[in-house]
C-alpha positions as CSV (number, residue, x, y, z in Angstrom):
1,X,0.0,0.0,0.0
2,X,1.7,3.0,-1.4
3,X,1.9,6.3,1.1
4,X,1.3,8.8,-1.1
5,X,-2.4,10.6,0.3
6,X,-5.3,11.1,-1.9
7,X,-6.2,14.0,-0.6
8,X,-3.6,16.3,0.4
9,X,-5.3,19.9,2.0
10,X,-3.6,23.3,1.5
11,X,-5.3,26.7,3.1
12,X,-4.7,29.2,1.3
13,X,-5.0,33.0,2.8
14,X,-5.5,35.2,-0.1
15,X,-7.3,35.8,-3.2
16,X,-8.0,33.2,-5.7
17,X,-6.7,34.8,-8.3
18,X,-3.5,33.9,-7.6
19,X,-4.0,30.0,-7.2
20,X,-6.1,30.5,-10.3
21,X,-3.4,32.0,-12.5
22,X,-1.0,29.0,-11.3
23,X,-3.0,26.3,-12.0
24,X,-4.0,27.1,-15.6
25,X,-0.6,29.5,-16.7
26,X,1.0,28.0,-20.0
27,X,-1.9,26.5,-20.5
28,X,-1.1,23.0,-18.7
29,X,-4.4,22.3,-17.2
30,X,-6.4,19.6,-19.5
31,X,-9.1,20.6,-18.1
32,X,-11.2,22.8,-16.0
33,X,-14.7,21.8,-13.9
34,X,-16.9,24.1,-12.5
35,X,-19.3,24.0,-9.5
36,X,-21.6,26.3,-7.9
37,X,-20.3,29.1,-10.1
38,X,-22.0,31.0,-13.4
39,X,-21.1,27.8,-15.1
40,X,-22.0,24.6,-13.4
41,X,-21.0,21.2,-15.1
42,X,-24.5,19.7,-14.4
43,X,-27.0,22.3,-14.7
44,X,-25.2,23.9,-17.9
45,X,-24.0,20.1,-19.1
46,X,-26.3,20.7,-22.7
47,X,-24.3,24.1,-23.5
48,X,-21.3,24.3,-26.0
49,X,-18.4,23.8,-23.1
50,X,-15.9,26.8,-24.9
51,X,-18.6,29.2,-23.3
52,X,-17.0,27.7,-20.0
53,X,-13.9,30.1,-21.2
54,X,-15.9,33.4,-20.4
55,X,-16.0,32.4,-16.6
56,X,-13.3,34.2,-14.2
57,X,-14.0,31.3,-11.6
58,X,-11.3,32.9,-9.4
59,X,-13.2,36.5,-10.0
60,X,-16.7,35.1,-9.0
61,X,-15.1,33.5,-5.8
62,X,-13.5,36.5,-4.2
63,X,-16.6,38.3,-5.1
64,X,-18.9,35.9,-3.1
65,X,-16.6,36.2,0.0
66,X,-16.5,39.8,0.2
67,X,-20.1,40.3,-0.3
68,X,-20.5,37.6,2.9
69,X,-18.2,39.2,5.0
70,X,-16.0,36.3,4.9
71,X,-12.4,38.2,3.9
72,X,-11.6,39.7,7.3
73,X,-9.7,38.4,9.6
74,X,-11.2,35.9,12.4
75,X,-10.3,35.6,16.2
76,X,-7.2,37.5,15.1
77,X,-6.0,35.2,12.5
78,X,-6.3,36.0,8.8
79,X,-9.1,34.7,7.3
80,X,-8.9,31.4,5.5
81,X,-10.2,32.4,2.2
82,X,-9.8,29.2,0.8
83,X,-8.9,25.1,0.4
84,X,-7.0,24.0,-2.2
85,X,-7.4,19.8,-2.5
86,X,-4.9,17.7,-4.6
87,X,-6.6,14.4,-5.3
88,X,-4.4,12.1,-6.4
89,X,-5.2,8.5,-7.5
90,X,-2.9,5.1,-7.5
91,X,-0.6,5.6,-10.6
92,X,-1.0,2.1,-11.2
93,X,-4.6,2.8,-11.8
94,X,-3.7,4.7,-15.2
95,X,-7.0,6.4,-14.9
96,X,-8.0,8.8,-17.8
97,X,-9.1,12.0,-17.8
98,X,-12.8,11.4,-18.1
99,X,-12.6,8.6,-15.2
100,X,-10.3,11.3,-12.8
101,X,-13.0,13.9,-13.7
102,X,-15.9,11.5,-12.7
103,X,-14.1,10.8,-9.6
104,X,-13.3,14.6,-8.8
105,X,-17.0,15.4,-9.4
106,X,-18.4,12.8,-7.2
107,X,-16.1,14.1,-4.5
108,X,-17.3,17.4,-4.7
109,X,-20.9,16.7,-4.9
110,X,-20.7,14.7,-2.0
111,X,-17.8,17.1,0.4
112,X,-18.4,20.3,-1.3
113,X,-22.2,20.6,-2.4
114,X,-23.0,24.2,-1.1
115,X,-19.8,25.9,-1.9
116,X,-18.4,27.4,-5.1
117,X,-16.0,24.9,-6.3
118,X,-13.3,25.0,-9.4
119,X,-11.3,21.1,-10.3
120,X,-8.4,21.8,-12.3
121,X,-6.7,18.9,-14.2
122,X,-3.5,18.0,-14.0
123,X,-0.5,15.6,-15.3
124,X,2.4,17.4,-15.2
125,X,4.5,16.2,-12.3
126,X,7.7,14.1,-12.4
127,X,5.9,10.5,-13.7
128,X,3.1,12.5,-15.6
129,X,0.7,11.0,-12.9
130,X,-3.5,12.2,-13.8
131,X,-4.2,14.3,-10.9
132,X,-6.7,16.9,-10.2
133,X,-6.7,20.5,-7.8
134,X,-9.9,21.2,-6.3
135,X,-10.3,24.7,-5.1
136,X,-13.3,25.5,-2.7
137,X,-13.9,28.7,-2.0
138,X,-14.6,29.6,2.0
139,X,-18.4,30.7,1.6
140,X,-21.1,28.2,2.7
141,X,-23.6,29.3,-0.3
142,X,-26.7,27.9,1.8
143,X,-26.0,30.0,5.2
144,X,-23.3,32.7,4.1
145,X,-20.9,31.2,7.0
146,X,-16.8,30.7,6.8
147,X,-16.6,26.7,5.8
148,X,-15.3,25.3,9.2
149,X,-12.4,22.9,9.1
150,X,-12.7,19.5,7.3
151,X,-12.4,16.4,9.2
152,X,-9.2,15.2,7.4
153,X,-10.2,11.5,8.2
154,X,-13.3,12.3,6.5
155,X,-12.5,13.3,3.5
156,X,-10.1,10.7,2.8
157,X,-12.6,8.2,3.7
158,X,-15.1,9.8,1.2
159,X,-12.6,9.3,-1.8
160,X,-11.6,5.6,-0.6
161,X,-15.5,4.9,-0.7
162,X,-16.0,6.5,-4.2
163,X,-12.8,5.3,-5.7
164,X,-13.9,1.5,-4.3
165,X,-17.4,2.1,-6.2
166,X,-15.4,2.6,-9.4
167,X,-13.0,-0.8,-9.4
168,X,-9.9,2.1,-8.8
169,X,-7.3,1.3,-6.0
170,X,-7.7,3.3,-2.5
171,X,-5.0,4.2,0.1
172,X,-6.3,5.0,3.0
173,X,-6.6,2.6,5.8
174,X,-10.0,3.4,7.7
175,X,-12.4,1.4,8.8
176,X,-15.2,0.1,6.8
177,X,-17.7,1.8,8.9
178,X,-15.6,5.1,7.5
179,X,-15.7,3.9,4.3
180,X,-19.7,3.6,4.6
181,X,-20.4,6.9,6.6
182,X,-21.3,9.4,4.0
183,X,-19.5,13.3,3.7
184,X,-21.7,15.2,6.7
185,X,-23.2,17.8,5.0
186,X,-24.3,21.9,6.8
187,X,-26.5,21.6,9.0
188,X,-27.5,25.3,9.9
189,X,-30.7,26.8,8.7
190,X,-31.0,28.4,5.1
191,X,-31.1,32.2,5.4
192,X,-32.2,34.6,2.9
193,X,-28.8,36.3,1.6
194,X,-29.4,38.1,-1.3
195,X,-27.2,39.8,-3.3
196,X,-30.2,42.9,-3.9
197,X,-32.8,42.8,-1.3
198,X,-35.8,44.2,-2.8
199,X,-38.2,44.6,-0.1
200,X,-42.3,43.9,-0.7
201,X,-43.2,47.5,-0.9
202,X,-40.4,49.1,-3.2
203,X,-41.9,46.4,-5.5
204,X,-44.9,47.7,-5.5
205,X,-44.0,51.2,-5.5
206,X,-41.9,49.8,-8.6
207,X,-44.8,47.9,-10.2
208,X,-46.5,51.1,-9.8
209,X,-44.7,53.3,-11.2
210,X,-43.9,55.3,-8.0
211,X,-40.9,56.9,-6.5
212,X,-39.3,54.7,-3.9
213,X,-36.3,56.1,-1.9
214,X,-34.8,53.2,-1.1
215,X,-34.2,52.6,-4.7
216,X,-32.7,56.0,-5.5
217,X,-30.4,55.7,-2.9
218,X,-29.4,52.0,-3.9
219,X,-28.8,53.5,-7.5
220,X,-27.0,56.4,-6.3
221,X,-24.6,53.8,-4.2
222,X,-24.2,51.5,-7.3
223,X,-22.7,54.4,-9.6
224,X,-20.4,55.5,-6.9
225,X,-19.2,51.9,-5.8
226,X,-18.9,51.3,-9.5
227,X,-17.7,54.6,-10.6
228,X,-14.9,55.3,-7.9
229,X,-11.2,53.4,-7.0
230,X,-10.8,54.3,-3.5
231,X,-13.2,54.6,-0.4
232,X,-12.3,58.8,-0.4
233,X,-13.7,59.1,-4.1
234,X,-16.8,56.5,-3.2
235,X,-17.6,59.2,-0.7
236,X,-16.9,62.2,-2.8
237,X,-19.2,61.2,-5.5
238,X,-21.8,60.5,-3.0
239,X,-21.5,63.7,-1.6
240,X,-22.0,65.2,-5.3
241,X,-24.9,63.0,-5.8
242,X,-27.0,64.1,-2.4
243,X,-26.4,60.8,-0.4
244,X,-24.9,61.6,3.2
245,X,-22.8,58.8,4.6
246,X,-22.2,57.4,8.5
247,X,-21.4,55.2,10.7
248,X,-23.9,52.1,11.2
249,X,-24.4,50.3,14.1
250,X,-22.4,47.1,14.4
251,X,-24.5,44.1,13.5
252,X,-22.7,40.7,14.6
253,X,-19.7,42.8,14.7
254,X,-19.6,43.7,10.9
255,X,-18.9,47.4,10.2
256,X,-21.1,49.0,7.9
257,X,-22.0,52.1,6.4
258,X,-25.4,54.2,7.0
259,X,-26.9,56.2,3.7
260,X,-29.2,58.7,4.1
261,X,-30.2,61.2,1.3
262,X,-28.9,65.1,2.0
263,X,-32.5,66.5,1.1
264,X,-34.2,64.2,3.9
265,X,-31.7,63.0,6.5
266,X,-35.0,60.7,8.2
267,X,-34.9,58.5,5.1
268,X,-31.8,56.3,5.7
269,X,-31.0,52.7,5.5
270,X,-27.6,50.6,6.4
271,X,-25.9,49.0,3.4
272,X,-26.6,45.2,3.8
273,X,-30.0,46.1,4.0
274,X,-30.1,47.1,0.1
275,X,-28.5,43.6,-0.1
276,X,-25.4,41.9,0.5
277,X,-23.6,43.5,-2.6
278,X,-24.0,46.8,-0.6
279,X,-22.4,46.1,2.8
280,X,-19.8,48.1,3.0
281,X,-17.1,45.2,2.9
282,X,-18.9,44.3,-0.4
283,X,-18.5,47.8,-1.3
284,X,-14.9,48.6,-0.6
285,X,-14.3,45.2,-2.8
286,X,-16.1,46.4,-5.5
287,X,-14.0,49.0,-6.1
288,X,-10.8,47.1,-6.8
289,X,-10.0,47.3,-10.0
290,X,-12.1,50.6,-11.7
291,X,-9.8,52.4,-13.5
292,X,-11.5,52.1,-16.9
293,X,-14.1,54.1,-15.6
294,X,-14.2,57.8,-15.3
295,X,-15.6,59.2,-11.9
296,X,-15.6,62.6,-12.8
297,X,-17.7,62.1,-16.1
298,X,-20.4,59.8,-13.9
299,X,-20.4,61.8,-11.2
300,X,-21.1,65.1,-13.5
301,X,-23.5,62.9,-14.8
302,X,-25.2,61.5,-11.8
303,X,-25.7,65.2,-10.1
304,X,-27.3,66.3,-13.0
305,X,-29.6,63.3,-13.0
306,X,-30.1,64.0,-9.2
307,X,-30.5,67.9,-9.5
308,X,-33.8,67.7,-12.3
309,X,-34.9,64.3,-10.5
310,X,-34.4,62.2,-13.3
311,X,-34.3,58.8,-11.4
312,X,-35.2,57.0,-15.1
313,X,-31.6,58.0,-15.6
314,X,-30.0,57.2,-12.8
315,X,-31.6,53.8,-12.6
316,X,-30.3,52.9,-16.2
317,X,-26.8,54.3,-15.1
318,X,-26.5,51.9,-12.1
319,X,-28.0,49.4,-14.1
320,X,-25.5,50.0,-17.1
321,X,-22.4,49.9,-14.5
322,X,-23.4,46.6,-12.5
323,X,-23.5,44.7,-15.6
324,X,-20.5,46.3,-16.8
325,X,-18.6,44.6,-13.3
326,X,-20.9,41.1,-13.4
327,X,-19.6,40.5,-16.8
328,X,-16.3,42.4,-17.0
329,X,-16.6,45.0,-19.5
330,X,-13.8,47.3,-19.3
331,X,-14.6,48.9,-22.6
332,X,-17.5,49.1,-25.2
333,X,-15.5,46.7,-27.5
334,X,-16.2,44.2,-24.6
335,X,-20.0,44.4,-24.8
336,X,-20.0,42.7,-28.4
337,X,-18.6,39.5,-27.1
338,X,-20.1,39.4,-23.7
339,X,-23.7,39.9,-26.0
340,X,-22.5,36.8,-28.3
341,X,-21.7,34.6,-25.8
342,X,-24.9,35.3,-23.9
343,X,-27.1,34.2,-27.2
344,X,-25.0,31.3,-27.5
345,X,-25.7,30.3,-24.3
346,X,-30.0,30.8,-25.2
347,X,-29.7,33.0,-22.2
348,X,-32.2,35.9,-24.2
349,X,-32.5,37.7,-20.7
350,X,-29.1,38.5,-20.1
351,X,-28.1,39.4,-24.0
352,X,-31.1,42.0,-24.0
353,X,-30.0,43.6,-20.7
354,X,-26.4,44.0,-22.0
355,X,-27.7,45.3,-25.1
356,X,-29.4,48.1,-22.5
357,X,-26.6,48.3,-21.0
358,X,-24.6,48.7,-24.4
359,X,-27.2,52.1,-25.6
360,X,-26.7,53.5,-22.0
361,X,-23.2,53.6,-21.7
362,X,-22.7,54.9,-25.2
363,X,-25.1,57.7,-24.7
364,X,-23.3,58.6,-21.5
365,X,-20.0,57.8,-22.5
366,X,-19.5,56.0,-19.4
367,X,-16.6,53.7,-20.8
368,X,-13.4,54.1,-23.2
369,X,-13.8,52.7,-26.8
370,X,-10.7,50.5,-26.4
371,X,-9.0,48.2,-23.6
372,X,-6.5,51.0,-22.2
373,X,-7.8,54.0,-23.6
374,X,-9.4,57.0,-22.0
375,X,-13.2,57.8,-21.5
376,X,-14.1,60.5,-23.5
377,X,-15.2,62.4,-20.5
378,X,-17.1,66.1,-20.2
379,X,-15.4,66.6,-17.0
380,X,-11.6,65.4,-16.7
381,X,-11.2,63.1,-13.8
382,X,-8.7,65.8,-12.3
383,X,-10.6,69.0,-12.6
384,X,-13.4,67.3,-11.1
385,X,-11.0,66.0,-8.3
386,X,-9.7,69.7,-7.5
387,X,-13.8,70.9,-7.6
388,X,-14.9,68.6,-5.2
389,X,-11.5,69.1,-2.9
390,X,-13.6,70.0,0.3
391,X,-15.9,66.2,0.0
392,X,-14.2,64.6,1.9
393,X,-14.4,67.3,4.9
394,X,-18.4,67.6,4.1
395,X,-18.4,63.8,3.9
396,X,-16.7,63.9,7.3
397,X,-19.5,66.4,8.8
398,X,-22.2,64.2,7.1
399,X,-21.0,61.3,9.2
400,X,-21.2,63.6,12.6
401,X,-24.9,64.9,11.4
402,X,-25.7,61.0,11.0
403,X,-24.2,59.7,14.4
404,X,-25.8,62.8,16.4
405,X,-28.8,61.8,14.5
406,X,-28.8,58.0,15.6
407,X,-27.8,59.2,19.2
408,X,-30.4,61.5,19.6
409,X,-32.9,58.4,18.5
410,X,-31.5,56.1,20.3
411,X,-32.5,58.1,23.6
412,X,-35.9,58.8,22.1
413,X,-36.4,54.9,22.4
414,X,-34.8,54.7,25.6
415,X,-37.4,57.2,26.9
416,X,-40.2,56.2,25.5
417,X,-39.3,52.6,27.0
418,X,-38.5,54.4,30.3
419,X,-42.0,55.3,30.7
């Protein structure tokens, strides 16, 4: 019985981009599985699989973690942000890559149902032994919880089982109760975690026609998370737009922000409230990575929208620039592909709303033309920088207004309880 594990665990502590990038540079992975993600091997198993290619697996993982709150550190310890699995049969198996892929999958169904889960395929170690990496991202997709640790037993027990069900060699010595005992799955309760919480009554307002508040201030939160690089431009453009920004109260000891609009300081709502893409951890993610995007031509936009209440226009903006991030669009050359790849796929939905999205951002000029080149912008992204100088300080006073605000409610409770 050789020594060699078949599952061999490895925490890893920071983005996924980078384990991503190792596993598939030089293009030595045969191939790449996908779980739990945009593409899924057995709901999407009738598409064309080169549609797979449009997925940035690592992209969609670090975004899920954020948005949970599951990239800060824990207890003091960096988080755990993911596992990385090697699963490695008996070499004297000579198992193919359809049988190792078969395997993989049936391991991760059974270990790794309700997380988002990439297998990539390997052969390229000293005796070109079929081998596949499994990365599993740290986000229970069922609860929103960190994954807690695996019991290391357990898991080689599952693949012994699995690998014994298909006439491959094992190598692990456990018991045959083990063997038997099946991968224990989450146990805590489903909770409602959605990435835009749409409450009953803005959608009725919305079915209605109606203005609803909550909406405008979600749109106005979109643009800025979309539009700006930095948490100090995020709260310039707000400023510009009429949103006042403070401190929210700590809600199982997550920091978050606490939006209010400028014109009507007693309509305010905390971030995760829109939804879990609008906590602020969520937020301050999101804005890795904007630099195609011109804040001073949106927000010159967006306060113009605001100023003549044109929230038709804002809504399609925020609209425009979410899609723009879901799909990756850096410039409008990027929407021709990304609308292609969509009616491949059948997915009509999606290829009309980019196709929106394609009419709004070229009649705003939201994005460059070209990969690398500049917006054409009506307000240059430095001009609007020295104008709006002093946000920051009102920004600052906004967040005192807000916290004397909350204080001076807070006693109103405690009074009214008092009596």
């Amino acid at each position: 019985m050789t020594s060699m594990p078949v599952i061999k665990p490895i925490a890893g502590h920071t983005s996924v981009r980078g384990v991503s990038d190792y596993l598939q540079k030089d293009g030595r992975a045969l191939a790449v599985d996908l779980y739990n993600l945009s593409w899924d091997e057995d709901r999407d198993a009738g598409l064309d699989p080169e549609l797979k290619q449009d997925v940035d697996w690592a992209a969609e993982m670090d975004l899920t973690r954020i948005a949970n709150g599951n990239d800060t550190p824990w207890r003091g310890k960096r988080a755990r942000t993911y596992m990385h699995f090697i699963v490695s049969p008996d070499p004297k198996d000579k198992v193919t890559l359809t049988q190792l892929r078969e395997l993989t999958r049936a391991w991760i169904r059974e270990n790794w149902d309700d997380y988002e889960c990439a297998a990539v395929f390997h052969d390229d170690n000293a005796n070109e032994v079929m081998h596949a990496h499994v990365v599993v991202n740290n986000t229970n997709l069922a609860t929103g919880n960190r994954f807690q640790n695996p019991d290391p037993r357990q898991m080689q027990a599952s693949i012994q089982r699995l690998a014994e069900e298909r006439g491959l060699s094992f190598f692990v010595d456990v018991s045959d109760e083990e063997k038997r005992r099946p991968a224990a799955k989450s146990r805590a309760a489903p909770k409602t975690r959605q990435v835009v919480y749409v409450r009953k009554a803005e959608r009725e307002i919305a079915g209605k026609g109606g203005y609803s508040w909550v909406a405008d201030i979600r749109n106005r939160v979109t643009i800025a998370k979309r539009a700006a690089e930095t948490p100090g431009e995020y709260l310039q453009i707000l400023g510009v737009m009429g949103v006042d920004v403070g401190e929210a109260s700590r809600r199982s000891g997550r920091a978050d922000w606490l939006y209010s609009l400028a014109e009507d300081p007693s309509k305010r709502i905390r971030g995760e409230n829109l939804g879990l893409a609008y906590g602020r951890k969520a937020v301050e993610g999101a804005m890795r990575g904007n630099a195609a995007i011109g804040p001073g031509q949106i927000a010159a936009i967006a306060a113009k929208a605001v100023e003549v209440r044109d929230y038709a226009q804002l809504e399609n903006m925020a609209s425009a620039l979410e899609l723009c991030s879901r799909y990756g669009i850096r410039c409008m050359a990027d929407f021709g592909s990304r609308i292609a790849t969509m009616e491949r796929r059948g997915d009509d939905k999606a290829a009309s709303e980019l196709r929106l999205a394609k009419e709004t951002a070229k009649e705003l000029r939201l994005l460059p033309e070209a990969a690398g080149a500049r917006p054409r912008t009506a307000m240059d992204h430095d001009s609007w920088q020295r104008q709006h100088a002093d946000a920051p300080a009102r920004a600052g006073e906004q967040a005192a207004r807000q916290r004397q605000i909350q204080q001076e409610q807070q006693r109103n409770d405690r009074n009214r309880r008092a009596r």
